[in-house]
Each structure stands twice: as C-alpha cells, then as structure tokens.
C-alpha positions in Angstrom: 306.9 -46.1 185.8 307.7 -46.6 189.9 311.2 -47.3 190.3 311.9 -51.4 191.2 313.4 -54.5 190.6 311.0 -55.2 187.5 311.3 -51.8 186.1 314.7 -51.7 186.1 314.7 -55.2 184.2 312.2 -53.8 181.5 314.0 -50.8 181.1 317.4 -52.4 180.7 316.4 -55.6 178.0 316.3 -57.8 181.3 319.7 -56.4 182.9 321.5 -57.2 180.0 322.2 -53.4 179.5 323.5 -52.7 183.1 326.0 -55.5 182.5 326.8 -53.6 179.1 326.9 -49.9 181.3 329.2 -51.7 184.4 331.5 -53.0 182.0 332.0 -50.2 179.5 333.1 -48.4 182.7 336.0 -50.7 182.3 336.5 -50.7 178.6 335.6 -47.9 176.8 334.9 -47.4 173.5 335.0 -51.6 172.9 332.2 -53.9 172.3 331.7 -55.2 175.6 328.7 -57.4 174.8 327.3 -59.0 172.0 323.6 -60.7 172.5 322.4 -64.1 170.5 319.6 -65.0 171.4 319.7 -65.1 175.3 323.1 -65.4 175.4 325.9 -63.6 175.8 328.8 -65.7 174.8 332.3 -64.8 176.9 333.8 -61.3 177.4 336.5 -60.2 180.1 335.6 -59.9 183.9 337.0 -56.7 185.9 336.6 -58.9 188.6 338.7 -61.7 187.4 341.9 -60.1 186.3 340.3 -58.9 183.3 340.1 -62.7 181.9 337.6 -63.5 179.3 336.0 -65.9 181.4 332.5 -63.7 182.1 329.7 -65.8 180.7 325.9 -63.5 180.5 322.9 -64.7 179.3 318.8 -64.3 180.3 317.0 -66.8 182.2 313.7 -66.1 183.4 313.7 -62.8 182.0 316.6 -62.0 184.1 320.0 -61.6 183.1 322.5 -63.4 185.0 326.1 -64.3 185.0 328.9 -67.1 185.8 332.8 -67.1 185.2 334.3 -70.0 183.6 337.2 -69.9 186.4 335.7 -68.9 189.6 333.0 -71.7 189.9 331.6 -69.2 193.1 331.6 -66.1 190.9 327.8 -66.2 190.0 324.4 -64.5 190.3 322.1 -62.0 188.3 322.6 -58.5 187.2 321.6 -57.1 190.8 324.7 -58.8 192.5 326.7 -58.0 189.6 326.3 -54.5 189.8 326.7 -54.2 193.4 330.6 -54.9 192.5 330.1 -52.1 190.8 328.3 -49.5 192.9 328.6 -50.5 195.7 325.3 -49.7 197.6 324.6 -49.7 201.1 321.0 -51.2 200.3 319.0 -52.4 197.7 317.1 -49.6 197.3 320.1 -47.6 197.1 321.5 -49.7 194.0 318.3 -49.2 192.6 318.6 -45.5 192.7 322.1 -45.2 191.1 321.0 -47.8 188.7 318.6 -45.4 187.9 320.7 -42.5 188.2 323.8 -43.8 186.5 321.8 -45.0 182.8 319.5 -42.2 182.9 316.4 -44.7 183.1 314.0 -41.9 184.3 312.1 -44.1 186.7 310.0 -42.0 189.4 311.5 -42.3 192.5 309.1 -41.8 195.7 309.1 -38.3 197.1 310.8 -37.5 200.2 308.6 -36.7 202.9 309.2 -35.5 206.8 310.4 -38.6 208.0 313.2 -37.9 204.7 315.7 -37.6 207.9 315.2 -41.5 208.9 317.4 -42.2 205.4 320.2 -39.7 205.9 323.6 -41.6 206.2 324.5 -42.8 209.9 328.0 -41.7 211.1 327.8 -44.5 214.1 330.2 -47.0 214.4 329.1 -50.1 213.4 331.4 -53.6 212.7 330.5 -55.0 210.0 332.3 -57.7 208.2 332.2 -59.6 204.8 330.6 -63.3 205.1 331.7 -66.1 203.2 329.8 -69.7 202.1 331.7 -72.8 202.6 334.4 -73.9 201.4 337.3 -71.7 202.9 338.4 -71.8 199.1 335.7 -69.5 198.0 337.3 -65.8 198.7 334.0 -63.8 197.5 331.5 -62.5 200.0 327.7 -63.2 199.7 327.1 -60.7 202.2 327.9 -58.1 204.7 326.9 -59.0 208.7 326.9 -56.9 211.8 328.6 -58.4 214.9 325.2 -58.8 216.2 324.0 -61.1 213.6 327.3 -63.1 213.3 327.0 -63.6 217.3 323.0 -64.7 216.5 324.4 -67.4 214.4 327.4 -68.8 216.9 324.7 -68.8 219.2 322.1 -70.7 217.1 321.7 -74.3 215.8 323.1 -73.2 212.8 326.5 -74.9 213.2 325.8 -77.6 215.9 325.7 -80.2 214.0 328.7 -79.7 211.9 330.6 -78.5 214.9 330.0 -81.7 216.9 331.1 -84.1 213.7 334.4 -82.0 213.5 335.5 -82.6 217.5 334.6 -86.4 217.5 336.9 -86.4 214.4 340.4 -87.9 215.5 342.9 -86.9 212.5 344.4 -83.9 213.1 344.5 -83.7 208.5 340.9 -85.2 208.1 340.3 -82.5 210.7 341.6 -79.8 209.1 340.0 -81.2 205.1 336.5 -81.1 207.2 336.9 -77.5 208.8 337.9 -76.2 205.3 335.1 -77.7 203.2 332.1 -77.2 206.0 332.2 -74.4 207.8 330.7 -70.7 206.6 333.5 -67.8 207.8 333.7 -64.0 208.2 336.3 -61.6 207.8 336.1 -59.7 211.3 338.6 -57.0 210.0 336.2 -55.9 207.3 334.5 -55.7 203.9 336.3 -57.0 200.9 335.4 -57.2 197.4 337.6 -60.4 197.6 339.2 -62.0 200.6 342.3 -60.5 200.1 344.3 -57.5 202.0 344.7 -55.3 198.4 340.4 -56.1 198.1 339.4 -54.2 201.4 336.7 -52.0 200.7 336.3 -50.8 204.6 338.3 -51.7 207.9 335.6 -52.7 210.8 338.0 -51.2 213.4 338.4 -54.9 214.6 341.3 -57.0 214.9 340.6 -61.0 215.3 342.9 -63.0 218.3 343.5 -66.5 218.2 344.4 -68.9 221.1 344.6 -72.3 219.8 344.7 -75.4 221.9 344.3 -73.9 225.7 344.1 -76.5 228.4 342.5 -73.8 230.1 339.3 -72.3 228.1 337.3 -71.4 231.0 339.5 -69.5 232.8 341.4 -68.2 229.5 337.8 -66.7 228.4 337.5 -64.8 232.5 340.9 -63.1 232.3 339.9 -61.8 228.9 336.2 -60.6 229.4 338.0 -58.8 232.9 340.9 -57.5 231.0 341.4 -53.5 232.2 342.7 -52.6 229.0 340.9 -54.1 225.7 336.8 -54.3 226.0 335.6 -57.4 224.6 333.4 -57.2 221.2 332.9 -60.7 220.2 334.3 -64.0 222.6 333.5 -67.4 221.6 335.1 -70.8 221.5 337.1 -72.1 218.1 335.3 -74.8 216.2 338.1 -77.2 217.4 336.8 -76.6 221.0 339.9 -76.5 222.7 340.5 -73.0 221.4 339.4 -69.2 221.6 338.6 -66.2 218.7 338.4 -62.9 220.8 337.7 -59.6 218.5 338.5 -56.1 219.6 338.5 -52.8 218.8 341.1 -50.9 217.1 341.8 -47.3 216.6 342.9 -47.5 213.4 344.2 -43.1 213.7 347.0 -44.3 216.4 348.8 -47.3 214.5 348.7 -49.6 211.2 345.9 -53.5 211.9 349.6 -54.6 212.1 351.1 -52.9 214.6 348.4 -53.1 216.6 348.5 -57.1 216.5 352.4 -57.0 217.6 351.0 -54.8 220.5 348.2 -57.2 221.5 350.3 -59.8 221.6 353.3 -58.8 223.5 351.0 -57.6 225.9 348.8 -60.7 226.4 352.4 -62.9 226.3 353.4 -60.2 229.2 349.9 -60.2 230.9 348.8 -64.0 231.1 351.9 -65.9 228.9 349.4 -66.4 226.0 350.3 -67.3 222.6 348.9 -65.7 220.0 348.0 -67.7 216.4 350.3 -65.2 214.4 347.7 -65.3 211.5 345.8 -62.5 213.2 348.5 -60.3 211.8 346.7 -60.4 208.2 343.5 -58.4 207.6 341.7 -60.9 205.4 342.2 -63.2 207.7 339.6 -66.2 207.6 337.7 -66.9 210.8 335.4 -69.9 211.0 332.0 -70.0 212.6 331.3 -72.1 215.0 328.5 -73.0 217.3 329.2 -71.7 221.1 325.9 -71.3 223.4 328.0 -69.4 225.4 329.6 -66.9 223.4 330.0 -63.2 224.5 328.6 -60.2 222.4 329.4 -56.9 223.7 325.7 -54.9 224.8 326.3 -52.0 223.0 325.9 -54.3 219.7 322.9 -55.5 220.4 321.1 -52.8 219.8 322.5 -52.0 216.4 
C-alpha cells in the first residue's frame, strides 16, 4: 500500500493508534487510551500540563481531538502528531509516521531529482501564526515573511482595520484589537506562545513605535538607516504607529541584549521610544492592513 493520508488512517484504526504511539512516548508502560465505541473518553494531555483534559474520538473515520480546557486546542490526528514530530511538511510527517510505528507503507523511490528534497541551510524567517483572539497562544501555522507581508498588503484586514481607527475609546479599542485581529510571533516558532515553548528563533527581533506624530518621515529615517537593513516595515493597526523587524545575529549577543542595543541607539539616533514589549521573544504582533508596507527583496524570492 502507497504511503498517504488514507493509508496511514487504515493502518492506524483511523489515527486512533498514532494518538495511542504519541502519547505512550509520554507515559510508558500505562494505558494511555481506552476506545468505546468511537470514543475515547479523557486521558492527560502532554500539551496541557499533563491535565486529563485530552478528549479523542472518530468522526468520519478520522480520529480527532479537543481539550476540555483549552477551547483552541483542537484538530485531527495529523495536527496532533505534528506536536509530536515535528515535520517540516506533510509528506515529511507522513514518513516518520510511517517510520516511527513500523506501518510498512511503500514510500516512492528516490530518483535523480532526489537532491531537490535534501534539507536547505538558507536563512529563511519564519514565524508561528496565530487565529484571533490574542488569548489563543497556539499556532495554526508557520509563515515566511513573504507571506505575512502578502497578507498586510491584501484586503485581508481592511475592513477590520478601518472599524478599529474610527473607534474613539482608547478600552473598547484595545477589547476590539484583542478579539479581531490574527497575529505572528516575528521572533520565531513556538509550540505555544510562550518564551520556554520556542522551538526556533527567526533571527528577528520586532520594534515598536507607538503613537508617532510623524509616520511618514519616522518610516524614511528607518528604511535609510546605515546600520540595521530593514526586513519587514508596516504601519500598526492603530495607524498612528510603526512595527519594524530586523535581523539579529543571535552568535554575538542574547534577543535581549540586542533589544537594549536597538533601542539606545534609535533613542541616540532619532530620540525614538521604543514599546519595551519588544524585549520578550513571544511577543504578540498584530496584523494589520498597510498597502504600503515594506518587504525586504531578498524575501521575495523565498
């Protein structure tokens, strides 16, 4: 049998038995699951402190999952193992799937063009990206800068970025922002927006310049600045502000240290403030619609 998505499923009692091979990874030697039927009942999430709050059962001949704390903590057997494994691609989960439970699927044979699939040591940003609300701290997927800039530059927030400026409340603002808007981590992937859950630092650091009386001008001095090359610039959801990512080298100092740095220097360089929040890798960053943003070239063609 040709190794997929549907042989894996009738190979593993619907996924059921990859939830039962993830989780005994965690608990040895225990009965980790215990099928009724279609359903699961409860057992203890590794991804929830260990709670018993995991709740499995088969839909659609596909197993899926929930946690009775996290309401955003959902999905089938595929997302469930990627926790796990960690894959760069679906066809890459599939193969340690495969791998991992001894399923003996055939895989397809390599070929000359075998070199196409060998891992790629260029740089690339990539960052975890988050559903609304700002509440939910679990990733539904990893973006390149290049696609987070396609979506600033897009329709994709217009609407929802226009409602928040005509509001007049500084608190209703703030309610709206936090309920509407989809955000990234620029820093990096996370398992779970939080500095201890980094799987991988993007080598960028996020700066924030909130309430400038000056955006236009703010936005030339750092696009021209002689010593930090621009990645990502675009305006803040609130309009009146700026989020301007950059690279870090990670070898000559800690993402804090380099923040303290940016900072002094931009306070010495142009008497900007810096919104100090920057200092945290799992920092939150909204996205916003700006036809104008700026992507650096070299990440376009990545």
């Amino acid at each position: 049998m040709q190794l997929s998505k549907e042989a894996i499923l009738d190979k593993t009692h619907c996924g059921i038995n990859i939830y039962a091979y993830v989780l005994r990874q965690f608990y040895p030697n225990t009965t980790v699951l215990t099928l009724s039927g279609r359903d699961c009942g409860i057992t203890r999430n590794p991804f929830n402190k260990d709670k018993e709050t995991l709740s499995v059962s088969i839909v659609n001949s596909c197993a899926i999952h929930s946690d009775t704390e996290i309401i955003t903590f959902k999905g089938d057997v595929f997302d469930f193992a990627q926790l796990y494994f960690k894959a760069e691609t679906n066809e890459d989960l599939f193969h340690k799937i495969n791998t991992s439970m001894n399923l003996n699927l055939e895989t397809t044979k390599e070929d000359d063009l075998s070199w196409i699939y060998e891992p790629d040591n260029t740089w690339y940003a990539l960052c975890s990206f988050y559903k609304a609300p700002v509440r939910n701290v679990y990733p539904c997927k990893t973006l390149k800068l290049s696609e987070i800039f396609a979506l600033i530059k897009s329709d994709a927030y217009k609407d929802i970025t226009n409602k928040l400026r005509a509001i007049e409340d500084p608190k209703e603002k703030r309610i709206y922002k936090a309920n509407n808007f989809d955000y990234v981590t620029f820093s990096g992937e996370f398992e779970r927006r939080n500095d201890s859950n980094l799987i991988k630092h993007s080598s960028l650091i996020t700066i924030d310049f909130d309430h400038l009386s000056n955006v236009n001008e703010v936005k030339k001095q750092l696009l021209e600045d002689e010593y930090f090359e621009t990645e990502l610039l675009f305006t803040s959801p609130s309009g009146d502000g700026l989020k301007w990512v950059i690279k870090i080298d990670l070898s000559q100092a800690t993402h804090q240290e380099f923040f303290k740095a940016v900072a002094n220097y931009l306070k010495q360089s142009y008497n900007l403030e810096v919104d100090q929040s920057g200092k945290d890798i799992s920092r939150a960053c909204f996205l916003t619609y700006d036809p104008d943003a700026f992507l650096n070239k070299k990440h376009s063609i990545v």
